[in-house]
N, CA, C and O atoms as a GROMACS GRO file, in nm:
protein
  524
    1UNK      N    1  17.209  -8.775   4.193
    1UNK     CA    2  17.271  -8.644   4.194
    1UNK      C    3  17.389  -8.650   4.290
    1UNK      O    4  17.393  -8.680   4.410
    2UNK      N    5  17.488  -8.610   4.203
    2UNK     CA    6  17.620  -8.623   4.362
    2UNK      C    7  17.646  -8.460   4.426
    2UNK      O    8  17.623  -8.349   4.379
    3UNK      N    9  17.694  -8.500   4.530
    3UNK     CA   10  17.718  -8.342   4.604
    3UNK      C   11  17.890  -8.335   4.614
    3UNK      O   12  17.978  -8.412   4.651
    4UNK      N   13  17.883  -8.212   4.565
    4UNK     CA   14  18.011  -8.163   4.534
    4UNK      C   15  18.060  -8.126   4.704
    4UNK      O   16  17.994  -8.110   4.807
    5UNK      N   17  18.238  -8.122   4.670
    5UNK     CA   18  18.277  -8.171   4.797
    5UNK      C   19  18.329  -8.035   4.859
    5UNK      O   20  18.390  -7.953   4.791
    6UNK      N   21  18.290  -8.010   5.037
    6UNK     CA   22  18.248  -7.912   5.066
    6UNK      C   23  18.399  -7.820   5.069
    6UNK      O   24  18.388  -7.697   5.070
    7UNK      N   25  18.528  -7.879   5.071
    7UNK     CA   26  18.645  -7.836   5.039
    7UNK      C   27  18.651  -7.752   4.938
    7UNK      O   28  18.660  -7.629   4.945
    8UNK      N   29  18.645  -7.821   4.841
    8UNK     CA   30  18.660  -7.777   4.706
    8UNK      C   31  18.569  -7.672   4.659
    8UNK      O   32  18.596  -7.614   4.554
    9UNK      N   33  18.422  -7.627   4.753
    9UNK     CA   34  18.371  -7.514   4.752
    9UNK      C   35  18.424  -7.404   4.723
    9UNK      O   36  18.442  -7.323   4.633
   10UNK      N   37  18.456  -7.446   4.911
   10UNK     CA   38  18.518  -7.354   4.956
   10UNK      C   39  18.635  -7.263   4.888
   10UNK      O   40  18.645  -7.141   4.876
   11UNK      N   41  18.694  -7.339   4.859
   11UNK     CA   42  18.836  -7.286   4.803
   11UNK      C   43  18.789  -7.212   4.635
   11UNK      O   44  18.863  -7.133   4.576
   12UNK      N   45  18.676  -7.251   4.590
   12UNK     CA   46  18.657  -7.175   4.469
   12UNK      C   47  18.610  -7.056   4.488
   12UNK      O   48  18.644  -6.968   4.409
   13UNK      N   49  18.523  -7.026   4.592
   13UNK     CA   50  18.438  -6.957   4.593
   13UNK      C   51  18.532  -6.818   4.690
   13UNK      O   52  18.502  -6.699   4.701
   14UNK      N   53  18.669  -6.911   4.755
   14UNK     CA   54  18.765  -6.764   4.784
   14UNK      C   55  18.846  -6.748   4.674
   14UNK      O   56  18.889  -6.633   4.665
   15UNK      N   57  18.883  -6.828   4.581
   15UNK     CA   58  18.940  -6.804   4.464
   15UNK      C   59  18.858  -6.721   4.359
   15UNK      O   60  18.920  -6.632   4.302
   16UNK      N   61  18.752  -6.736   4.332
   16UNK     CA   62  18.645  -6.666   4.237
   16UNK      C   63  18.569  -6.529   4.310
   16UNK      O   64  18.502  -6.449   4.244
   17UNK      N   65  18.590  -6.519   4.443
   17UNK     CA   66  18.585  -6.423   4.531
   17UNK      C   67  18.414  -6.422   4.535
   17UNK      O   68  18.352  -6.315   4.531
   18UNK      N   69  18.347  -6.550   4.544
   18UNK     CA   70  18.183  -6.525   4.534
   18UNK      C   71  18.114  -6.603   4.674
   18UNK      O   72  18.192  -6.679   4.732
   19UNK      N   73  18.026  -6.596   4.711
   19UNK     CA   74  17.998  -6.640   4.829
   19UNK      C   75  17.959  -6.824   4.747
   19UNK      O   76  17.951  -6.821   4.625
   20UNK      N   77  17.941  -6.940   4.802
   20UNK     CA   78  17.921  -7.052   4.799
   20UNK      C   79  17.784  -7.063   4.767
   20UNK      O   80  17.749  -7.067   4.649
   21UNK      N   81  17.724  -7.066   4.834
   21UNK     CA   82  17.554  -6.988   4.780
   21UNK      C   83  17.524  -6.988   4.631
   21UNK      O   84  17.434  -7.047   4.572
   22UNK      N   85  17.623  -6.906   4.582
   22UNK     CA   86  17.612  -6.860   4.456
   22UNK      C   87  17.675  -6.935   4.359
   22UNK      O   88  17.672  -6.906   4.239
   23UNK      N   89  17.759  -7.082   4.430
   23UNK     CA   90  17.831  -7.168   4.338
   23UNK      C   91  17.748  -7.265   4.326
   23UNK      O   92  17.746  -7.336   4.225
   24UNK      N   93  17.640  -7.289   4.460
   24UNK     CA   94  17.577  -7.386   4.393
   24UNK      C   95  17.430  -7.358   4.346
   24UNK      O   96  17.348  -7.446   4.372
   25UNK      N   97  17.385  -7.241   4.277
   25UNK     CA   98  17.269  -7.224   4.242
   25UNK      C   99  17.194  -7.118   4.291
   25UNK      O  100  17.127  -7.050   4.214
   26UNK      N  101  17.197  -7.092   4.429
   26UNK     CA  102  17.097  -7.028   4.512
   26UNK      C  103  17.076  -6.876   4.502
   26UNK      O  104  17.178  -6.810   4.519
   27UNK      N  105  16.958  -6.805   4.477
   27UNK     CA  106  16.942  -6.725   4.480
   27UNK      C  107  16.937  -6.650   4.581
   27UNK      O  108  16.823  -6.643   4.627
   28UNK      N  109  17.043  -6.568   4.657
   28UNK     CA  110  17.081  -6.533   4.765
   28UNK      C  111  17.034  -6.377   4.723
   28UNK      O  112  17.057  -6.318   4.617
   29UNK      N  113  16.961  -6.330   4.842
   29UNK     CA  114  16.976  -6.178   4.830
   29UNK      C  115  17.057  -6.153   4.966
   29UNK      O  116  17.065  -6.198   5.081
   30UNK      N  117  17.127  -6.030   4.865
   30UNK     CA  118  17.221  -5.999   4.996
   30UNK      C  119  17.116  -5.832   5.081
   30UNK      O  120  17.001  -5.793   5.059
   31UNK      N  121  17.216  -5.782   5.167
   31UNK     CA  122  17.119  -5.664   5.178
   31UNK      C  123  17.223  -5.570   5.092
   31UNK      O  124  17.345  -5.573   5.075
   32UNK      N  125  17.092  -5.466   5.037
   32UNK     CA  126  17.134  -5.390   4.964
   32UNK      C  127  17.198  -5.254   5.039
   32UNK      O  128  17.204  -5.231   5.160
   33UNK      N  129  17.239  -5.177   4.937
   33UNK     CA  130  17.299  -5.074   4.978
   33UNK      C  131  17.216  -4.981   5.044
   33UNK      O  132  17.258  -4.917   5.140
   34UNK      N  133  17.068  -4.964   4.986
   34UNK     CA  134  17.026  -4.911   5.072
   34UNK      C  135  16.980  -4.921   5.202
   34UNK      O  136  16.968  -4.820   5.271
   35UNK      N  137  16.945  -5.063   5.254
   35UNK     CA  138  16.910  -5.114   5.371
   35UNK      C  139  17.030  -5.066   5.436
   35UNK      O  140  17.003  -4.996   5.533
   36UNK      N  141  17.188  -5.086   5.407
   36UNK     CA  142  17.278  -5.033   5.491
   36UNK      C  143  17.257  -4.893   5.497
   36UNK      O  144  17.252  -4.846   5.611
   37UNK      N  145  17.241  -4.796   5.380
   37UNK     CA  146  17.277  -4.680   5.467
   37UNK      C  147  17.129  -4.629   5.538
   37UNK      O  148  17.126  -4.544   5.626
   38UNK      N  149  17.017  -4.691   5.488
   38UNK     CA  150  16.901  -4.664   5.604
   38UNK      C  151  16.937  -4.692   5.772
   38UNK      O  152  16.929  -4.616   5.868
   39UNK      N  153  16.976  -4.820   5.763
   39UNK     CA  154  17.040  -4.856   5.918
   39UNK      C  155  17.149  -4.751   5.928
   39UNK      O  156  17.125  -4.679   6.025
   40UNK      N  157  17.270  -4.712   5.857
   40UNK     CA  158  17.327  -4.612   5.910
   40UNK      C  159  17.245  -4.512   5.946
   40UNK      O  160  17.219  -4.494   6.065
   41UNK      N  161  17.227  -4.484   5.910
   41UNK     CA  162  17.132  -4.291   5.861
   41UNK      C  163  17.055  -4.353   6.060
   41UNK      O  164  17.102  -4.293   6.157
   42UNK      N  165  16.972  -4.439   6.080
   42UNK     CA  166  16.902  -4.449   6.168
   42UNK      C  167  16.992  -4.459   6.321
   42UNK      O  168  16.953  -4.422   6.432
   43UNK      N  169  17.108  -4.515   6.287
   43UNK     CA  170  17.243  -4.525   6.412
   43UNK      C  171  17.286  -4.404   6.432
   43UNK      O  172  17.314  -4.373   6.548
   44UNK      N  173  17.302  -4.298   6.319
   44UNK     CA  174  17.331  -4.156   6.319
   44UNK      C  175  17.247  -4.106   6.421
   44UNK      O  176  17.286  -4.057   6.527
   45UNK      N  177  17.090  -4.126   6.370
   45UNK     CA  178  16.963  -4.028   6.465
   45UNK      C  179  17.056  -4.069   6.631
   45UNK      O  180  17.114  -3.990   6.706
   46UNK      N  181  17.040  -4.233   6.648
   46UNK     CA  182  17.015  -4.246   6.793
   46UNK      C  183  17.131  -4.187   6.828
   46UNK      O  184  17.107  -4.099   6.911
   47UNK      N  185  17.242  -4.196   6.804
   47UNK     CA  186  17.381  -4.117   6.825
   47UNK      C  187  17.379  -3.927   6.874
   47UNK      O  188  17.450  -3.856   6.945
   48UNK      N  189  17.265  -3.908   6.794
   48UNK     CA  190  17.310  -3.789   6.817
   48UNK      C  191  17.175  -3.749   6.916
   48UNK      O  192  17.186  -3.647   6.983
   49UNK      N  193  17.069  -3.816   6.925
   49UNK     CA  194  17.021  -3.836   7.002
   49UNK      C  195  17.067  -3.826   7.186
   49UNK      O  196  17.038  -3.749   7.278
   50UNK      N  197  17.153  -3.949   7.172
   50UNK     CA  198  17.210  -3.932   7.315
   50UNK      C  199  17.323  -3.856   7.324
   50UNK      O  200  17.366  -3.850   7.439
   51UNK      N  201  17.411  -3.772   7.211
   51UNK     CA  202  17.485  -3.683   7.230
   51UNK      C  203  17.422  -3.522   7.317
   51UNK      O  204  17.474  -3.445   7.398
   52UNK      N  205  17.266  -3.528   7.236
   52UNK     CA  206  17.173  -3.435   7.321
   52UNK      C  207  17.145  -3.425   7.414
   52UNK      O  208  17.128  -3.318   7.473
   53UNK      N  209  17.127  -3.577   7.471
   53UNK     CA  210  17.079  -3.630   7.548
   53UNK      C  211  17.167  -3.573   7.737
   53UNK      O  212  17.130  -3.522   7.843
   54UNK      N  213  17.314  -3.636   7.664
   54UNK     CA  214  17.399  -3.630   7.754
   54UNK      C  215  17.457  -3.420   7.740
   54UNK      O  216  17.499  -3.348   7.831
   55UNK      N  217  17.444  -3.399   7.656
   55UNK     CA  218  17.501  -3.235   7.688
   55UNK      C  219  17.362  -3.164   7.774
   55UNK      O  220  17.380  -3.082   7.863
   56UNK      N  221  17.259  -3.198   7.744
   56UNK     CA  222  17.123  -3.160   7.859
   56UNK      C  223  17.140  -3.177   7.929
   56UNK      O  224  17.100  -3.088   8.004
   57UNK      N  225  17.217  -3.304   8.010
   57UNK     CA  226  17.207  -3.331   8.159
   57UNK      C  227  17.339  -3.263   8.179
   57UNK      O  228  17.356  -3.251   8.301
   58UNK      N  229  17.426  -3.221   8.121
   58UNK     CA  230  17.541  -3.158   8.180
   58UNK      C  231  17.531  -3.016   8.227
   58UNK      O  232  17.585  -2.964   8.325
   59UNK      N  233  17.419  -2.942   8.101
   59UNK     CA  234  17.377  -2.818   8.131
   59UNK      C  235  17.294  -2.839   8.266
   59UNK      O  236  17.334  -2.789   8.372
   60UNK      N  237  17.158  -2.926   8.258
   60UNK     CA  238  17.144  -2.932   8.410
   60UNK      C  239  17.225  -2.878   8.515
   60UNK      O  240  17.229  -2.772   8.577
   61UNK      N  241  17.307  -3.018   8.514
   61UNK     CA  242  17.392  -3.019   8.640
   61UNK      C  243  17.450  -2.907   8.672
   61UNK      O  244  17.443  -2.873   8.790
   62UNK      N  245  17.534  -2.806   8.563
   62UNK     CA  246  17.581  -2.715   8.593
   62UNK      C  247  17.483  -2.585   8.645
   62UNK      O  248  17.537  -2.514   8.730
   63UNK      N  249  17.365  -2.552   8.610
   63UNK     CA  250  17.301  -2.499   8.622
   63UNK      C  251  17.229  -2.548   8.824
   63UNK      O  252  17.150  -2.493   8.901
   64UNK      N  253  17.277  -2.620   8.828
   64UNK     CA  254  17.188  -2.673   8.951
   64UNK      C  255  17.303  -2.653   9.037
   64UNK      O  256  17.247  -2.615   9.140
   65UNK      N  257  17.448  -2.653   9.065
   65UNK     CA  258  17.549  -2.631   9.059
   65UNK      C  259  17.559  -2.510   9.106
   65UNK      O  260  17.590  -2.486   9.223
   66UNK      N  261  17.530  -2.409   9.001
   66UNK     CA  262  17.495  -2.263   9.022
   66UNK      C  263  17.444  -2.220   9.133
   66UNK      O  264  17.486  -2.136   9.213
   67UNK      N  265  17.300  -2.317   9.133
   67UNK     CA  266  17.172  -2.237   9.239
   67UNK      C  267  17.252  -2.318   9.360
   67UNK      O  268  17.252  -2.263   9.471
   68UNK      N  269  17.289  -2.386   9.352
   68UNK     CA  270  17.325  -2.461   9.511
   68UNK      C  271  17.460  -2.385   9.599
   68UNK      O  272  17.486  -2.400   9.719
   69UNK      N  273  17.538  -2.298   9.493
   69UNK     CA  274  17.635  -2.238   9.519
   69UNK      C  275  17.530  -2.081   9.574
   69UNK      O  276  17.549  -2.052   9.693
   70UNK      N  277  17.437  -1.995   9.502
   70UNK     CA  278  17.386  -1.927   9.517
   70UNK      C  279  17.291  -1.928   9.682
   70UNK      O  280  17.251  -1.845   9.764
   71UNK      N  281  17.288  -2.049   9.668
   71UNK     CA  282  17.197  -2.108   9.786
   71UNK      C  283  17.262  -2.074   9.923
   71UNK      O  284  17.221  -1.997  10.010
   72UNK      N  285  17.383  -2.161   9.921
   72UNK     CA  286  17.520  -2.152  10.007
   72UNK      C  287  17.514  -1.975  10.003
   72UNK      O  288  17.465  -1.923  10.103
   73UNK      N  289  17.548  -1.907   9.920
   73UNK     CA  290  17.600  -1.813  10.037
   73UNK      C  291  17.449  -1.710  10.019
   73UNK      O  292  17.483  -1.591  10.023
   74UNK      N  293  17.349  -1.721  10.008
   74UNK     CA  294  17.233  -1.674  10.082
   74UNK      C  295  17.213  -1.662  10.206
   74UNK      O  296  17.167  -1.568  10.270
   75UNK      N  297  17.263  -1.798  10.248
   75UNK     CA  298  17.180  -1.875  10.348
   75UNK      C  299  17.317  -1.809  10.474
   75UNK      O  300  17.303  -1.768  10.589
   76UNK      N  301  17.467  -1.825  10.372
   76UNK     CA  302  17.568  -1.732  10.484
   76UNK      C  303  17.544  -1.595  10.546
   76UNK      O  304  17.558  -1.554  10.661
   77UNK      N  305  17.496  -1.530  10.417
   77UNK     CA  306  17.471  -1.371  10.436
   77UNK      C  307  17.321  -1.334  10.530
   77UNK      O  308  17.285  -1.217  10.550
   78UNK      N  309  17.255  -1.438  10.572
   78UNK     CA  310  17.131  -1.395  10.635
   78UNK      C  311  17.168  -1.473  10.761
   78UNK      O  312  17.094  -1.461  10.859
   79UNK      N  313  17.280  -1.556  10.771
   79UNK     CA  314  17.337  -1.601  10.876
   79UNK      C  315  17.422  -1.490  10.936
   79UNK      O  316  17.430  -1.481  11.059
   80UNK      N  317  17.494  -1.392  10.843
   80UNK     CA  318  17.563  -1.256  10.933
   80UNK      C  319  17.456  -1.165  10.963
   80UNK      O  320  17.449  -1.085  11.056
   81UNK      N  321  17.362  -1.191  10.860
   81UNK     CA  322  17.247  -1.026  10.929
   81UNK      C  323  17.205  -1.080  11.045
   81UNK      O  324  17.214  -0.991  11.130
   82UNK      N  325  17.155  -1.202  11.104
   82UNK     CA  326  17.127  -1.214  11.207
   82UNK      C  327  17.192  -1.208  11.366
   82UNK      O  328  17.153  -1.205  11.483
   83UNK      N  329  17.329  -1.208  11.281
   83UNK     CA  330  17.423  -1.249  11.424
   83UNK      C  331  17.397  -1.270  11.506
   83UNK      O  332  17.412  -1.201  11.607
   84UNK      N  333  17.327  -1.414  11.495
   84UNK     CA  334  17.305  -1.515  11.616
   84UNK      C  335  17.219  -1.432  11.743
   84UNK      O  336  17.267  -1.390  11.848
   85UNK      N  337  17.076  -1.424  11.696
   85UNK     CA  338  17.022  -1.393  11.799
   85UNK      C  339  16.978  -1.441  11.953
   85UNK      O  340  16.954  -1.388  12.061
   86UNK      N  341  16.980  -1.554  11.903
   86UNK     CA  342  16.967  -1.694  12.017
   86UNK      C  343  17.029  -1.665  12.152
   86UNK      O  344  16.989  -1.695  12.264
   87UNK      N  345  17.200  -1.562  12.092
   87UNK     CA  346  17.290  -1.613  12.176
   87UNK      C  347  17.215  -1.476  12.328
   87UNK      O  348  17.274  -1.474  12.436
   88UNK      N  349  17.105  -1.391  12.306
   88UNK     CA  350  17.052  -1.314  12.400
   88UNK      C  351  16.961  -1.337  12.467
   88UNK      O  352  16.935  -1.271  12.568
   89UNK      N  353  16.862  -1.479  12.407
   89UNK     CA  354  16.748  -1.489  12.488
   89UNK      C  355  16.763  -1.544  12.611
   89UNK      O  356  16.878  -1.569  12.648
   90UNK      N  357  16.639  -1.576  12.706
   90UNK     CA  358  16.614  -1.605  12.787
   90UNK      C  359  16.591  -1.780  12.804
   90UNK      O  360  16.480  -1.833  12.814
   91UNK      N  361  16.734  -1.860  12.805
   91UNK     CA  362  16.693  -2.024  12.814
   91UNK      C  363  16.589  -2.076  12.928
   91UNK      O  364  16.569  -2.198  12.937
   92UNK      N  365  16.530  -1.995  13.006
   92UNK     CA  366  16.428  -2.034  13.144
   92UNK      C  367  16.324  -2.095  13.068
   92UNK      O  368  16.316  -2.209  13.114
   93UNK      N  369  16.236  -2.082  12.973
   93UNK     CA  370  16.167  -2.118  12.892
   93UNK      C  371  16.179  -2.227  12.798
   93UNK      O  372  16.211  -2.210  12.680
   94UNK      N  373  16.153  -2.343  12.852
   94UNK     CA  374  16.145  -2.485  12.774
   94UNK      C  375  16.165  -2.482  12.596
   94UNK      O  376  16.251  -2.533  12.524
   95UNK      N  377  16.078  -2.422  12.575
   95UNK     CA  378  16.040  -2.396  12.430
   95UNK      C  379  16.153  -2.253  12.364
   95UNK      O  380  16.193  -2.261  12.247
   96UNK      N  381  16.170  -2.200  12.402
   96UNK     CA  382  16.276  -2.081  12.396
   96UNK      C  383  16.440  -2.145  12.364
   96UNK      O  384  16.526  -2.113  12.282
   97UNK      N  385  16.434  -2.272  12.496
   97UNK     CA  386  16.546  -2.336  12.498
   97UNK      C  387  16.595  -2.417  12.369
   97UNK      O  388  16.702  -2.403  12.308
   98UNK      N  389  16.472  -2.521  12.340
   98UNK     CA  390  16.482  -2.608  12.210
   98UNK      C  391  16.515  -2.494  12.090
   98UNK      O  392  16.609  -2.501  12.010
   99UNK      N  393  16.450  -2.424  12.095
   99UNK     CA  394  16.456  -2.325  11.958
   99UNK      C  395  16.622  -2.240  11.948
   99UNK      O  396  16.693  -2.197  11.857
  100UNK      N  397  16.630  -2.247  12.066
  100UNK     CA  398  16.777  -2.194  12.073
  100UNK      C  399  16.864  -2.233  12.026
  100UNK      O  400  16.939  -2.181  11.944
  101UNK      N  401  16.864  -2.374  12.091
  101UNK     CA  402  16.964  -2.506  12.054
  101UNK      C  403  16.981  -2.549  11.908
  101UNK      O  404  17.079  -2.592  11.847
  102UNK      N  405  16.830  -2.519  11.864
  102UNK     CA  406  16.823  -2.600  11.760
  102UNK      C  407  16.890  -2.494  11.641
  102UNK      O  408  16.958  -2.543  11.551
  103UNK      N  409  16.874  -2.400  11.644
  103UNK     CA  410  16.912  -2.279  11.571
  103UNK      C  411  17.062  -2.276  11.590
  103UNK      O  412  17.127  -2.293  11.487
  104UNK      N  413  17.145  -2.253  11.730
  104UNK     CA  414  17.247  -2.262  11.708
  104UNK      C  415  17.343  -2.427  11.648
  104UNK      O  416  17.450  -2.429  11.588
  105UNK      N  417  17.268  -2.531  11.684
  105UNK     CA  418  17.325  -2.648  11.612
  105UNK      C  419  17.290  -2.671  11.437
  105UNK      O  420  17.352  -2.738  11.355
  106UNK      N  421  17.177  -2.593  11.421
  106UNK     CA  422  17.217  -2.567  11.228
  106UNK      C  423  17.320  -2.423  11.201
  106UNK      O  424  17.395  -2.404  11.105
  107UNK      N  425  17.306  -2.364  11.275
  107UNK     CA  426  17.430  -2.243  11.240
  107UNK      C  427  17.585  -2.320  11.245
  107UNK      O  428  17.663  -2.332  11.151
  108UNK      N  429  17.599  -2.359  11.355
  108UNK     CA  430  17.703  -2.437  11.403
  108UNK      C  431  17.765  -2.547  11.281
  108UNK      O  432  17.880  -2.573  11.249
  109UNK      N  433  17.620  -2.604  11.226
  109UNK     CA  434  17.672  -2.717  11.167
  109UNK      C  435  17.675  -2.676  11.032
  109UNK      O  436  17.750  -2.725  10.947
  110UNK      N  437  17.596  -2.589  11.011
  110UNK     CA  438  17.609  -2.510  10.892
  110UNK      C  439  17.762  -2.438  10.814
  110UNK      O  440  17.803  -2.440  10.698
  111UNK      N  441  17.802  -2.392  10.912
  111UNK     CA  442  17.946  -2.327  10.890
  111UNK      C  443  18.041  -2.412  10.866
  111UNK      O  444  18.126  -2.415  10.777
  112UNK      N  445  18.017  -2.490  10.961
  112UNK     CA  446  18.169  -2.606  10.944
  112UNK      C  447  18.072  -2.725  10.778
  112UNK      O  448  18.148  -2.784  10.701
  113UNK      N  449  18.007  -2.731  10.768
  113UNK     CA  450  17.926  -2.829  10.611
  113UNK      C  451  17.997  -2.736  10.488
  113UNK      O  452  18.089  -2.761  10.410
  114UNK      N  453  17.931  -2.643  10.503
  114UNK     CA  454  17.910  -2.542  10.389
  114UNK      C  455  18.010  -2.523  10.296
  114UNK      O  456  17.992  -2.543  10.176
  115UNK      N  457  18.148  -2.472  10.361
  115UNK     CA  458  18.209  -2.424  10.282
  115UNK      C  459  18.279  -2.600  10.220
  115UNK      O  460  18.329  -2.619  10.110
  116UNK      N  461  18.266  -2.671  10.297
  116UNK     CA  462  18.323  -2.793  10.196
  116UNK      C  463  18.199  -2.856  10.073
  116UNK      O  464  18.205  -2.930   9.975
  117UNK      N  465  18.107  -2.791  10.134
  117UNK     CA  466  18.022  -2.826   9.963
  117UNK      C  467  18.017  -2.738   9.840
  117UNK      O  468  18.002  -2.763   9.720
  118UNK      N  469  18.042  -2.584   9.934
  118UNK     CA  470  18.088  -2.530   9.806
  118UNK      C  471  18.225  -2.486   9.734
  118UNK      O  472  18.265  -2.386   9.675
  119UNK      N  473  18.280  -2.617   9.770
  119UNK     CA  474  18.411  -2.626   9.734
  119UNK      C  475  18.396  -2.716   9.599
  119UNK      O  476  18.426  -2.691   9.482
  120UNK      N  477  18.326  -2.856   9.672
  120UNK     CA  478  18.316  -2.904   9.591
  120UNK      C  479  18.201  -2.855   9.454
  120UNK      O  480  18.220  -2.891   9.337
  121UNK      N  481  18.090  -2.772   9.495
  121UNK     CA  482  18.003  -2.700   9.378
  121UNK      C  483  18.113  -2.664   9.314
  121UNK      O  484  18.145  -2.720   9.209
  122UNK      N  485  18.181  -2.574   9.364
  122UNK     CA  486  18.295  -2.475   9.232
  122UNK      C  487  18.352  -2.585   9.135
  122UNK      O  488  18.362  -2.575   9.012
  123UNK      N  489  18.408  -2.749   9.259
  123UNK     CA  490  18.512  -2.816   9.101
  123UNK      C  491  18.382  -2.885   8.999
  123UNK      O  492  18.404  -2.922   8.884
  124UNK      N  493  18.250  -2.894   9.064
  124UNK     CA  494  18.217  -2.924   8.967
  124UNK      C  495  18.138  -2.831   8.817
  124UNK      O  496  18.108  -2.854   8.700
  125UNK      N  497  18.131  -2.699   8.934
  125UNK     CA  498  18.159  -2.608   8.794
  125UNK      C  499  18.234  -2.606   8.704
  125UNK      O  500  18.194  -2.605   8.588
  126UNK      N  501  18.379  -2.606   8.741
  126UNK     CA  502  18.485  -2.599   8.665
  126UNK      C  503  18.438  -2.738   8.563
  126UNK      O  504  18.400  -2.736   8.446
  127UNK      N  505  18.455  -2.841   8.645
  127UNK     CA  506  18.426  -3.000   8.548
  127UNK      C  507  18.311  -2.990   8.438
  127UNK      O  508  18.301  -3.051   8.331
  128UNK      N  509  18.229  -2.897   8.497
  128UNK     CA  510  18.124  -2.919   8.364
  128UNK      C  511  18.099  -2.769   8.310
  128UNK      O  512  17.990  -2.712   8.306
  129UNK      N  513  18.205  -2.726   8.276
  129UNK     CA  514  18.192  -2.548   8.181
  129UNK      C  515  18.240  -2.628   8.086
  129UNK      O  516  18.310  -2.728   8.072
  130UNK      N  517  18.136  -2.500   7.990
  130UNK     CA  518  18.156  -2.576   7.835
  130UNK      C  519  18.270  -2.536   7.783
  130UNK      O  520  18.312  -2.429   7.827
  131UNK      N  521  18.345  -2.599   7.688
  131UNK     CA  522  18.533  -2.601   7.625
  131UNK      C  523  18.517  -2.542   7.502
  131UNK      O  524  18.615  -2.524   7.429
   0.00000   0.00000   0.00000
């Protein structure tokens, strides 16, 4: 039996437009049309899948966004009702003292933090409102 020469396949089988396979005998299955659009149809699900996926976590974020902005100025407005009571007690008292300190160094540090986080909460409101 001689074997035909692998050139001359070639060149028929782009001339006759058929795969080689099929020039020399072989019963080739290709995949069918439906196997493709099943695999499509199934690339669709996961697609839109993580299209869900990813607009959930955006609503999250924005929503969390919200409360952290809500949070911020709670936490300002019960910082003016108090107006710094600390600044009247009696520091002679060890324990009076710490509580003092410690109260005015989260007020303190509070004011100067705050408004740069909810600066940044607002752009990322803006960044994640829906278009």
């Amino acid at each position: 039996m001689s074997v035909p020469d692998s050139d001359m396949l070639i060149s028929l089988s782009e001339a006759l437009a058929t795969p080689v396979s099929t020039l020399l005998g072989e019963n080739v299955t290709e995949p069918e049309a439906d196997d493709l659009k099943a695999i499509s149809a199934k690339l669709e699900v996961i697609n839109l899948q993580l299209a869900q996926r990813k607009a959930a976590g955006k609503k999250m974020l924005h929503w969390l966004l919200i409360a952290l902005c809500a949070g911020i100025a709670a936490i300002f407005a019960f910082l003016l009702a108090l107006e710094s009571p600390y600044l009247g007690w009696d520091y002679s008292d060890p324990e009076t003292a710490v509580l003092g300190v410690a109260l005015h160094a989260f007020e303190w540090l509070f004011v100067r933090v705050a408004p740069l986080i909810l600066v940044a909460a607002f752009l990322g409101l803006f960044l994640t409102r829906k278009d």
